[in-house]
MARBAMAR-543157 format. One record per residue: residue in three letters; x, y, z of N, C-alpha, C in turn. Coordinates in steps of 0.1 Angstrom, whole numbers, plus 5000, padded with zeros to 4 digits. Layout:
BEGIN
    aa   n.east   n.north   n.up   ca.east   ca.north   ca.up   c.east   c.north   c.up
   ALA        X         Y      Z         X          Y       Z        X         Y      Z
...
END
This chain:
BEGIN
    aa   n.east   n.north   n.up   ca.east   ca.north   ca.up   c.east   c.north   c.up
   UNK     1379      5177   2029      1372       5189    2033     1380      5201   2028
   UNK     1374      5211   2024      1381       5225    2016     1378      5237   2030
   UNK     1388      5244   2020      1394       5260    2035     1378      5264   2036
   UNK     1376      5269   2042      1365       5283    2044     1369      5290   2036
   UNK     1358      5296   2029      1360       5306    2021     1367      5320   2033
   UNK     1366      5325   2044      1370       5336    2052     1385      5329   2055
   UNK     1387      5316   2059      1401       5315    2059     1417      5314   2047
   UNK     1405      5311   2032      1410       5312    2023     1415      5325   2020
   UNK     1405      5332   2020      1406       5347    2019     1420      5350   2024
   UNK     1419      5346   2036      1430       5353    2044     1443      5352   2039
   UNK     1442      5335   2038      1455       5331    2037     1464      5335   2021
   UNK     1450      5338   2011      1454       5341    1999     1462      5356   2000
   UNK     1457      5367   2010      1460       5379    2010     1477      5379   2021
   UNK     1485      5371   2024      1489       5377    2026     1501      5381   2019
   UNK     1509      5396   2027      1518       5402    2018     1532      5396   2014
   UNK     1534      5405   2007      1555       5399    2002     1559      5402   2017
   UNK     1568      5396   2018      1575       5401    2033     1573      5392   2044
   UNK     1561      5384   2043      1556       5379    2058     1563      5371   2063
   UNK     1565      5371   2076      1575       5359    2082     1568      5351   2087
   UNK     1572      5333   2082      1562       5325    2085     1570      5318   2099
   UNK     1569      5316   2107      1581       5311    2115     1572      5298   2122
   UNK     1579      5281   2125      1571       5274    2130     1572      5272   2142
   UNK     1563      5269   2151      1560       5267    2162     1570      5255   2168
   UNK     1573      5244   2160      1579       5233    2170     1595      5235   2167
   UNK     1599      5237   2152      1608       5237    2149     1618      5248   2143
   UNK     1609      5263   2147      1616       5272    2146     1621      5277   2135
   UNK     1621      5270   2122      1626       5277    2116     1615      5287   2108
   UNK     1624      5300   2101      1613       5314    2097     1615      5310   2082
   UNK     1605      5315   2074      1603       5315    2055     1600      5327   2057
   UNK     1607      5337   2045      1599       5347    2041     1594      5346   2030
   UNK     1578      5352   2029      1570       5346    2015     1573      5356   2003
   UNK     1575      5357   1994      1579       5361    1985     1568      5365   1976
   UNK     1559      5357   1975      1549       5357    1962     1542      5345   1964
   UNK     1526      5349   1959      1517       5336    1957     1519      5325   1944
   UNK     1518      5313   1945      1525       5303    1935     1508      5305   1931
   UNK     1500      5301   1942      1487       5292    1935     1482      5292   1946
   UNK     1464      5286   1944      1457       5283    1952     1451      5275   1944
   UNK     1447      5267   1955      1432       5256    1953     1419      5253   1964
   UNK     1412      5245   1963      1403       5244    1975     1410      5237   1985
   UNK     1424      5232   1986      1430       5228    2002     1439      5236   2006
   UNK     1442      5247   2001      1454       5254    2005     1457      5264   1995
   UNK     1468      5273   1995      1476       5282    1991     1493      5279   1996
   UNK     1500      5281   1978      1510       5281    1979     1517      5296   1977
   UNK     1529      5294   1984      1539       5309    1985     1553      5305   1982
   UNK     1557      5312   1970      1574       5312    1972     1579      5320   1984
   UNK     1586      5313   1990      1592       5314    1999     1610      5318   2003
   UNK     1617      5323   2007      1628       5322    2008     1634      5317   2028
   UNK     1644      5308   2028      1643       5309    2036     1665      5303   2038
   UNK     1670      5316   2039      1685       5321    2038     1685      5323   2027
   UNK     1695      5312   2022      1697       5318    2006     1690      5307   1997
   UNK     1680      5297   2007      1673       5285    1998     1660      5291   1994
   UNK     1657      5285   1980      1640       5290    1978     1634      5283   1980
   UNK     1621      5277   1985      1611       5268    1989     1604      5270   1987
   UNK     1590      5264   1984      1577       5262    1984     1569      5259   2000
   UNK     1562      5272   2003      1553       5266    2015     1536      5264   2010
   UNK     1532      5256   2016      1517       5254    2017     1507      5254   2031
   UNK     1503      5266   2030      1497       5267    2045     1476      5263   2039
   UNK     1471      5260   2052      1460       5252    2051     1452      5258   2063
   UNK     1441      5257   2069      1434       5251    2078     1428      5240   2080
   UNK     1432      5232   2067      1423       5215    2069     1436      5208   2068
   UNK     1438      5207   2085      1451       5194    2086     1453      5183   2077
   UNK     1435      5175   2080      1436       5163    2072     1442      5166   2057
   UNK     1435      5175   2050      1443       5172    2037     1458      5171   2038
   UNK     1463      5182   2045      1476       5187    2044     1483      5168   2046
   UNK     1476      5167   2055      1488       5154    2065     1483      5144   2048
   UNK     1473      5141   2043      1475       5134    2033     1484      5136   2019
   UNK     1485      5151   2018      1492       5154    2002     1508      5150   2011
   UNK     1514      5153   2022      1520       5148    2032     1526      5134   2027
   UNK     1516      5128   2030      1520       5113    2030     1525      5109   2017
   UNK     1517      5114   2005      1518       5112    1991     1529      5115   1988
   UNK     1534      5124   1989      1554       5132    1987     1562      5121   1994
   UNK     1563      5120   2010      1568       5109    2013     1567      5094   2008
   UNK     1555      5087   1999      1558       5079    1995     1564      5081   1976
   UNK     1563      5094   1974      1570       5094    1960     1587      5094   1961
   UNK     1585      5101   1975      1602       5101    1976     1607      5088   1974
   UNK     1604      5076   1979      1607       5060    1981     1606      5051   1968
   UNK     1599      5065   1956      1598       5052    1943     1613      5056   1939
   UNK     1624      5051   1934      1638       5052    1927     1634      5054   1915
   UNK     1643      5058   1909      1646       5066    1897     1635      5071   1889
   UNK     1624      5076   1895      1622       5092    1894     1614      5098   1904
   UNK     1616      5109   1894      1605       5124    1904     1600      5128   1904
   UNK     1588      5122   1909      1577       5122    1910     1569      5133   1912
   UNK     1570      5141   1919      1568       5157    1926     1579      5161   1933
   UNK     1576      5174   1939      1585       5178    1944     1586      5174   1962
   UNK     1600      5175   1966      1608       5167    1980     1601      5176   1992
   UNK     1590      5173   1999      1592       5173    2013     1602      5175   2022
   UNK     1598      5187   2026      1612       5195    2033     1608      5190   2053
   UNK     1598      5194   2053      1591       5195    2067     1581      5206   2069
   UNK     1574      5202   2083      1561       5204    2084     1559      5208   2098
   UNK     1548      5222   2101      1550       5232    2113     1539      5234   2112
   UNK     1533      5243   2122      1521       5250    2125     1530      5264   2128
   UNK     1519      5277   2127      1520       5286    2123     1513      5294   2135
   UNK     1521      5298   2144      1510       5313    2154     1507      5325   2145
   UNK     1497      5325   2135      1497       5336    2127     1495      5349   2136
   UNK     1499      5361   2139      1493       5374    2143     1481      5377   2135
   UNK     1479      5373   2127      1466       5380    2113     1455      5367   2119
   UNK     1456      5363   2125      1443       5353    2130     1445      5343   2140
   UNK     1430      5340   2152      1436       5334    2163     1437      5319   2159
   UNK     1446      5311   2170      1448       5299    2165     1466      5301   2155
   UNK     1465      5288   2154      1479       5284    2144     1473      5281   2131
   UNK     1479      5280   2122      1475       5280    2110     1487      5264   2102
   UNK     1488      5255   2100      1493       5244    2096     1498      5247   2084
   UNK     1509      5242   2079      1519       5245    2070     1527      5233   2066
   UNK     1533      5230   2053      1547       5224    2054     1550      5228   2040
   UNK     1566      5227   2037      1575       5229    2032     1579      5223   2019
   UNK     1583      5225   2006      1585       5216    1999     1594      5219   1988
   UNK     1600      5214   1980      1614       5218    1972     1603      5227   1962
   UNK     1609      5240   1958      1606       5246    1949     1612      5246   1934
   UNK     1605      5239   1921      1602       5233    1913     1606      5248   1901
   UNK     1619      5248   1898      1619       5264    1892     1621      5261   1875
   UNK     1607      5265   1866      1611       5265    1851     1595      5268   1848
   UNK     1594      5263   1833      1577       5269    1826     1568      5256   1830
   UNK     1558      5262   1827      1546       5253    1825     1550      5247   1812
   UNK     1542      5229   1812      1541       5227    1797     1537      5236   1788
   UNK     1524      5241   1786      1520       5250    1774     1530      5258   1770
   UNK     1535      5270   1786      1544       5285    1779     1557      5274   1775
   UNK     1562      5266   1778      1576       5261    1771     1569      5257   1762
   UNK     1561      5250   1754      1561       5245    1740     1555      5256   1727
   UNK     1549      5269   1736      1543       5280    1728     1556      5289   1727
   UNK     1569      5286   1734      1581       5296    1734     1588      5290   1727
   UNK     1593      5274   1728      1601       5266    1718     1598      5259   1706
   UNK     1584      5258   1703      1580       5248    1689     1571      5241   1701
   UNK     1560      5237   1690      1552       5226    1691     1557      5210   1694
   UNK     1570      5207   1685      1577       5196    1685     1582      5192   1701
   UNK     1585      5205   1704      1582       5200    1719     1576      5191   1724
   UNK     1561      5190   1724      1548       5188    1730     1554      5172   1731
   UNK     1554      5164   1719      1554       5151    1720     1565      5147   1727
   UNK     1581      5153   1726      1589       5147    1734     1587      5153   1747
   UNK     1586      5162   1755      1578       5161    1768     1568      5153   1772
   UNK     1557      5149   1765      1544       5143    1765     1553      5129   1771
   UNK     1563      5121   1759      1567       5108    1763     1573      5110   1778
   UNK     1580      5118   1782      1585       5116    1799     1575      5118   1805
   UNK     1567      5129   1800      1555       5127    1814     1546      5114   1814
   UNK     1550      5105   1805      1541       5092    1803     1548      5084   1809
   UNK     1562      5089   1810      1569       5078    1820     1567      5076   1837
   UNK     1568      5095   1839      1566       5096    1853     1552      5087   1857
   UNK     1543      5093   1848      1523       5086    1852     1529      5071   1852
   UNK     1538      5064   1847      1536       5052    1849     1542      5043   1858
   UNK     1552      5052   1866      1554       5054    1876     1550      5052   1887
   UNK     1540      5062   1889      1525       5066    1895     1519      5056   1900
   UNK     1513      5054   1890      1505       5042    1883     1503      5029   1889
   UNK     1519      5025   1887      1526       5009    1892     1524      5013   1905
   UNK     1524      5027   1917      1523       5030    1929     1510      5028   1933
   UNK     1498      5029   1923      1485       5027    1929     1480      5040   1929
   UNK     1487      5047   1922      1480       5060    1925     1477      5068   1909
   UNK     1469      5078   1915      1465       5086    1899     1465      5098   1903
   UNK     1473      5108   1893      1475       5122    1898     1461      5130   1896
   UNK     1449      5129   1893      1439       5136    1888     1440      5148   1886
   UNK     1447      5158   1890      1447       5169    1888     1456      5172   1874
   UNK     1456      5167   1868      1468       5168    1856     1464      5178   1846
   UNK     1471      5189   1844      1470       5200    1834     1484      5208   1833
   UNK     1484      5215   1822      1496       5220    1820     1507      5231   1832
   UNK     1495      5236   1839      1501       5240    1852     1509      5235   1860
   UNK     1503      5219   1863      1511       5211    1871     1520      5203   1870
   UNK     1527      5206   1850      1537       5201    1845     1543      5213   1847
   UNK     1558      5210   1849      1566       5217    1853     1579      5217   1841
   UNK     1586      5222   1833      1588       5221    1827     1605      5226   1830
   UNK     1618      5223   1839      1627       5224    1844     1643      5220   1834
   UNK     1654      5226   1840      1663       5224    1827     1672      5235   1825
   UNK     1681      5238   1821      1686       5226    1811     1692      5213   1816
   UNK     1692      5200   1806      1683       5196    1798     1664      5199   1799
   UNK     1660      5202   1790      1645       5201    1797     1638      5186   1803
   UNK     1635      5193   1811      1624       5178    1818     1619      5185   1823
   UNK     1605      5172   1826      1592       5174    1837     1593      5170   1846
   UNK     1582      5181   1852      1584       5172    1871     1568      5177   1873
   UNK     1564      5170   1883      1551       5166    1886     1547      5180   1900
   UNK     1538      5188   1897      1536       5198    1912     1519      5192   1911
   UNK     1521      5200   1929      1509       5201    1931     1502      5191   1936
   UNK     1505      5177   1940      1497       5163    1945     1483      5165   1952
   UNK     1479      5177   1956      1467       5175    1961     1453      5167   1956
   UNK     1451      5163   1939      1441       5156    1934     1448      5145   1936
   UNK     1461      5139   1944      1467       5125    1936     1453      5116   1944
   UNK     1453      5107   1935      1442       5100    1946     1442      5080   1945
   UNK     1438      5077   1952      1444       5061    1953     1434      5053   1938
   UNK     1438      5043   1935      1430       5038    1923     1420      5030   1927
   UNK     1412      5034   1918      1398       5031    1927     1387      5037   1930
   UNK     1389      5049   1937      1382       5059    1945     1377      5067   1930
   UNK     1370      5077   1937      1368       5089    1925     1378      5098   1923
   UNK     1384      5111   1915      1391       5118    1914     1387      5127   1931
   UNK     1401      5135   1934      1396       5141    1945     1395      5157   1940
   UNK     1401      5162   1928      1403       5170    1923     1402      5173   1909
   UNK     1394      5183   1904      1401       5181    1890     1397      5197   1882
   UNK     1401      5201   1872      1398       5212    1865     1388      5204   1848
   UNK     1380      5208   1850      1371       5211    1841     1380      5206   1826
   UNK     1384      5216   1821      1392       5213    1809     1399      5204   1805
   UNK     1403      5194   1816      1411       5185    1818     1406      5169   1819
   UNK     1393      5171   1823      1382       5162    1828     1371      5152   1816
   UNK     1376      5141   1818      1371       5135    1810     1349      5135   1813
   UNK     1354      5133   1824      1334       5140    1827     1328      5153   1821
   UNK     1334      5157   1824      1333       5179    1821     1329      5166   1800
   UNK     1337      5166   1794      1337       5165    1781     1327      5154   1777
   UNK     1319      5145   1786      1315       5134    1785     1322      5124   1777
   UNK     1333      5124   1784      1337       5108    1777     1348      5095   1788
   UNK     1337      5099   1800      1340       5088    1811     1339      5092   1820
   UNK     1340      5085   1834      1339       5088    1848     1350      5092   1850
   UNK     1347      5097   1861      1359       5102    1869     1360      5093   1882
   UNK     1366      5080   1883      1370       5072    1891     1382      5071   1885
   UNK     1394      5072   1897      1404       5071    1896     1412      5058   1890
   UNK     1415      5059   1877      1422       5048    1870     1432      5056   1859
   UNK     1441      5050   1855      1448       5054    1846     1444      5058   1837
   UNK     1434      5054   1835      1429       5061    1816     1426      5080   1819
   UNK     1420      5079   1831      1417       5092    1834     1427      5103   1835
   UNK     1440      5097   1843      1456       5105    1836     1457      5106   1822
   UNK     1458      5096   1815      1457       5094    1800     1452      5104   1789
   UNK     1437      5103   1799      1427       5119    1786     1431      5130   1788
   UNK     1438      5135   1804      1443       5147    1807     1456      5148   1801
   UNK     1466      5137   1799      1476       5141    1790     1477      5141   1780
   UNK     1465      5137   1768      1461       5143    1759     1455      5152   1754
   UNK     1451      5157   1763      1443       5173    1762     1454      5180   1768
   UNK     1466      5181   1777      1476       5188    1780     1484      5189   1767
   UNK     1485      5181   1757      1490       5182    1742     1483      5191   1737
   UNK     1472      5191   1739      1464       5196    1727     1461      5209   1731
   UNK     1460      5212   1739      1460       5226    1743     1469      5232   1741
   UNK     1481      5229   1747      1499       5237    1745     1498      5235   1728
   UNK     1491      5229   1719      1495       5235    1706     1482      5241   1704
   UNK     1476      5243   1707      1461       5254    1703     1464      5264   1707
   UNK     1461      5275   1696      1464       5289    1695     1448      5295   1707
   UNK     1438      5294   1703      1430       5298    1709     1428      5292   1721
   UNK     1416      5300   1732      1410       5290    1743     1401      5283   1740
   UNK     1402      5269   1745      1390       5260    1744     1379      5256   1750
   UNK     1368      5256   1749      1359       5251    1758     1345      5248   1754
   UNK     1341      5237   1759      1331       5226    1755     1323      5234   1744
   UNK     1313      5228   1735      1301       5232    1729     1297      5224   1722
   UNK     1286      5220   1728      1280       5205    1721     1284      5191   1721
   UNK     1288      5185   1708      1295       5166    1712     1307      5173   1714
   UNK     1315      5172   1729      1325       5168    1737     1336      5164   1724
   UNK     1336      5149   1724      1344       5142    1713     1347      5146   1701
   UNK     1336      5151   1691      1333       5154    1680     1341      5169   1680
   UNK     1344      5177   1690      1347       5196    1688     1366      5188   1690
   UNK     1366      5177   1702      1384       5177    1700     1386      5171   1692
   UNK     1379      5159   1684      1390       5156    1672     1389      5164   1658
   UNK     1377      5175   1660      1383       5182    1652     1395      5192   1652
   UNK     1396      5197   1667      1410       5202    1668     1418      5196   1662
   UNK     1417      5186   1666      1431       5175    1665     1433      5178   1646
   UNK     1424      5177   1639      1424       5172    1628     1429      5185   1621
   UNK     1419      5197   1627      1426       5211    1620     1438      5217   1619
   UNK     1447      5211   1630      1458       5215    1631     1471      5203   1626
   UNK     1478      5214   1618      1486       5201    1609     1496      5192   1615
   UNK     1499      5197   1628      1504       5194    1637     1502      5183   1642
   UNK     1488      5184   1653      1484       5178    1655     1477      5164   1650
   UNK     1473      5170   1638      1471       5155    1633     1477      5146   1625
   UNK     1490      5148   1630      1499       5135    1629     1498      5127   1639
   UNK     1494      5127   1653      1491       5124    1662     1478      5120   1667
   UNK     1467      5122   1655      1453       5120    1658     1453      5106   1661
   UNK     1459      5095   1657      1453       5080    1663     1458      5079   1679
   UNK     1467      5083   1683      1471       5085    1698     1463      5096   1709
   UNK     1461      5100   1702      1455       5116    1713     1439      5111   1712
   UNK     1431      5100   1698      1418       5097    1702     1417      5089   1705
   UNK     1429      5078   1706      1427       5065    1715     1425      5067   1731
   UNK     1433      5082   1735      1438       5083    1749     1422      5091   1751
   UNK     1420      5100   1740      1404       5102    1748     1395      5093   1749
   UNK     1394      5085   1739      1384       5076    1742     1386      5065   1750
   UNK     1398      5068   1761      1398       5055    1773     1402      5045   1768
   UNK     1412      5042   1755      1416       5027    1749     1427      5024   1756
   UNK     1434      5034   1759      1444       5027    1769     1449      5025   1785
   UNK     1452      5014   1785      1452       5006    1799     1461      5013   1806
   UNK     1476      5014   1795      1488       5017    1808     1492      5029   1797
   UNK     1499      5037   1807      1513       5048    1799     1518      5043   1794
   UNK     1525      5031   1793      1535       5028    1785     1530      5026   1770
   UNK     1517      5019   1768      1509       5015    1756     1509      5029   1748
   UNK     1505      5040   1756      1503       5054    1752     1516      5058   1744
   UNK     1527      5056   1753      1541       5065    1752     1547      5057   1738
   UNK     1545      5044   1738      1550       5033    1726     1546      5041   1713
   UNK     1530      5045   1711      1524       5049    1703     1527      5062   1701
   UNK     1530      5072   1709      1534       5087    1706     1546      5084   1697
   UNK     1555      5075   1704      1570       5075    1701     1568      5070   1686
   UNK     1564      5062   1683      1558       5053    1664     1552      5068   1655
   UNK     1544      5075   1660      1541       5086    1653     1553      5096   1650
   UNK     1559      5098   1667      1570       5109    1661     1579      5102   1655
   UNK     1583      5090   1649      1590       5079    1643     1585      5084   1628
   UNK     1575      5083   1625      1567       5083    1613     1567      5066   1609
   UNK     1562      5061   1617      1563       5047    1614     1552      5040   1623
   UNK     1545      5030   1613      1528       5021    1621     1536      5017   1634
   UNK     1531      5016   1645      1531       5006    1653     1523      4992   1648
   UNK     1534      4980   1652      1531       4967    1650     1525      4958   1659
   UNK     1527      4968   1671      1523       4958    1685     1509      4945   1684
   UNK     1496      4953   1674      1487       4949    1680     1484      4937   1668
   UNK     1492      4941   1660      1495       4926    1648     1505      4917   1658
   UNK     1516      4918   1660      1518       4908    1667     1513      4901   1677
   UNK     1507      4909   1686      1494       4903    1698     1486      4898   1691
   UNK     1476      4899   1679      1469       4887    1675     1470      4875   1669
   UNK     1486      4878   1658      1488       4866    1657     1500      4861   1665
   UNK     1504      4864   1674      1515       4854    1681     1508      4842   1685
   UNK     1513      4831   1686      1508       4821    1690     1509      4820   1706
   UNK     1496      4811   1713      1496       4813    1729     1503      4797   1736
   UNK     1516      4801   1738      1527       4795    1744     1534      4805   1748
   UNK     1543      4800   1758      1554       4808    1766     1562      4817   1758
   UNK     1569      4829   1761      1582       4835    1746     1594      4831   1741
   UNK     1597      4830   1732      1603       4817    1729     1623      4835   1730
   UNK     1634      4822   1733      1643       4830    1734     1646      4845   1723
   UNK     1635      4838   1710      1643       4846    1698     1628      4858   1702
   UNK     1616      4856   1708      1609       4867    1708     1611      4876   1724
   UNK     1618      4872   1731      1629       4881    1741     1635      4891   1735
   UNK     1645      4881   1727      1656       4888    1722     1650      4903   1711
   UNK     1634      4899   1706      1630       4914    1694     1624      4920   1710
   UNK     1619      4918   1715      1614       4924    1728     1625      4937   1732
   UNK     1636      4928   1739      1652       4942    1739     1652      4946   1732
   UNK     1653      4942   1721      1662       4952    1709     1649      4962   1705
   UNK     1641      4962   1705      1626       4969    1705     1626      4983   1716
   UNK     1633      4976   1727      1633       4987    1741     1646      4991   1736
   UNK     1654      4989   1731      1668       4998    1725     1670      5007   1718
   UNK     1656      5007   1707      1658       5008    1695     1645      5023   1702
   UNK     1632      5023   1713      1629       5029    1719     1637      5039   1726
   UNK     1646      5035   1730      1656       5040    1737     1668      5053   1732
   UNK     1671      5046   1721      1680       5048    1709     1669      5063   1704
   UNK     1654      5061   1701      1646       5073    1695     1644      5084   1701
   UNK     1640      5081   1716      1637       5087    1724     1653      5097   1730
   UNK     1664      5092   1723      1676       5100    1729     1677      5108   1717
   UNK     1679      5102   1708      1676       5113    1691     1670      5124   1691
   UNK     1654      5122   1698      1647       5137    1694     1654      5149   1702
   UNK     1654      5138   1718      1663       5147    1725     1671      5153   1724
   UNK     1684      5147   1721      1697       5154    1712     1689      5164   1705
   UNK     1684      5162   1690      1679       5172    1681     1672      5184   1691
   UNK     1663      5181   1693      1658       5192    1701     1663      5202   1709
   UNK     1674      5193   1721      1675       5200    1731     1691      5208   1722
   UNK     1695      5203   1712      1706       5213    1705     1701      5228   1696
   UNK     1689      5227   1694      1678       5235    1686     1676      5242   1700
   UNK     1673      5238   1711      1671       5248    1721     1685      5259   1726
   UNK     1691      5247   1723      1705       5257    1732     1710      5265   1720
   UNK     1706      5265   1707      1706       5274    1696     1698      5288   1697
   UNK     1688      5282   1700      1681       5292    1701     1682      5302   1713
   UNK     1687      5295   1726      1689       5305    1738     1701      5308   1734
   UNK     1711      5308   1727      1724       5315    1724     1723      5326   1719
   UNK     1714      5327   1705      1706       5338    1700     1697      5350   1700
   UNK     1694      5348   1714      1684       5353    1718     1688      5369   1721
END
């Protein structure tokens, strides 16, 4: 269920300065500035002593208590981060309206969106971000869940070193179900090229169009064959289509998991075929034998070993360039 438009209103307007103070547990936020809004809520930077926070105030408990639960179980996946850390959770005696108004608290996530970091540092960017955020979704993923709302906004772009972090959980939605949220641009339905039932592939087309956008100069939006207008993006831009067999596999729903996705970005920015799908037809079907283990590791090493290179390169090109500046 979404705010009332008359409660949204409200909650969107209020000013710098307000003191949010909670009802059970007392402690005050002062709001700083509006982060964002959506149909469950509005976010506010917050300060509260000398910590910055993220509040989210609501009128629809239920969602609140669900995006709730979803933080708390991201907190519990190990080694990574998922979104941002659940602080705690209050109701609100607003003076600006009767009744309490429901709220909670959450680590504030401080750096660029994908797009403005890859439109301020190079395009080259795009793809080594793209691979971590393929890691976090798979993540996710293995959790049963699908972020649906996925667009460059809700990449977070944090650092130095640069990384991603995931905002915003309100579309996250269980696998299975339909999306609970989603932006148009992002949306494999909006483009016709698939449902919007929550499965991985549908993270997948969003994080290929979150590429493709952060390197498109202009705004985009639909006209005509869906398919046919992005891979010609893809293809116009010289950039980009070095990447055109990955970014039209991921639209056209060929891949199962992130990982399959991220293997293939990583072989492009490599400049080198991926072999995977020759050795899946001819391997022979028996158990793996020790010596096809052992290319297995050295495969995830040699992944490993690439994915720390661009980094290096890159992230020394960055700290070049912020010296400079």
């Amino acid at each position: 269920m979404a705010m009332s438009h008359t409660w949204k209103s409200h909650l969107c307007s209020l000013p710098p300065g307000t003191i949010i103070t909670g009802k059970w547990h007392g402690h005050s936020y002062r709001l700083l500035r509006r982060l964002g809004s959506g149909a469950n809520g509005v976010v506010y930077l917050a300060e509260n002593g000398r910590n910055r926070v993220a509040v989210k105030l609501s009128d629809d408990y239920a969602s609140l208590a669900s995006e709730m639960n979803i933080l708390r179980r991201f907190s519990k996946v190990q080694g990574a981060a998922l979104g941002p850390s659940l602080l705690e959770a209050d109701d609100w005696p607003s003076p600006f309206a009767r009744g309490t108004i429901p709220f909670y608290v959450m680590e504030y996530i401080e750096g660029e969106p994908f797009a403005v970091f890859v439109r301020r540092h190079g395009k080259e960017w795009a793809p080594v971000l793209l691979v971590q955020l393929l890691s976090v979704l798979e993540r996710l993923h293995e959790e049963g869940w699908v972020f649906g709302d996925l667009k460059p906004d809700n990449v977070m772009v944090t650092g130095p070193p640069p990384s991603v972090r995931l905002l915003d959980v309100g579309g996250t939605t269980l696998q299975g179900r339909a999306v609970k949220e989603f932006t148009e641009l992002y949306d494999r339905g909006y483009w016709g090229l698939g449902s919007r039932k929550a499965e991985p592939s549908y993270d997948l087309f969003a994080a290929a169009m979150v590429m493709i956008v952060s390197c498109s100069l202009g705004p985009i939006e639909k006209k005509g064959n869906g398919r046919a207008q992005l891979v010609a993006l893809i293809e116009a831009d010289r950039f980009l289509s070095r990447y055109k067999e990955v970014l039209q596999k991921a639209l056209d729903g060929r891949y199962a998991k992130a990982a399959e996705m991220r293997r293939d970005l990583l072989a492009a920015s490599a400049h080198r075929p991926t072999t995977h799908n020759v050795r899946r037809q001819t391997a022979p079907s028996r158990r793996p034998s020790r010596r096809t283990n052992r290319r297995r590791k050295a495969r995830g090493v040699v992944e490993t070993v690439l994915i720390a290179a661009l980094l290096l390169g890159l992230y020394g090109f960055y700290i070049y360039r912020q010296l400079s500046m």
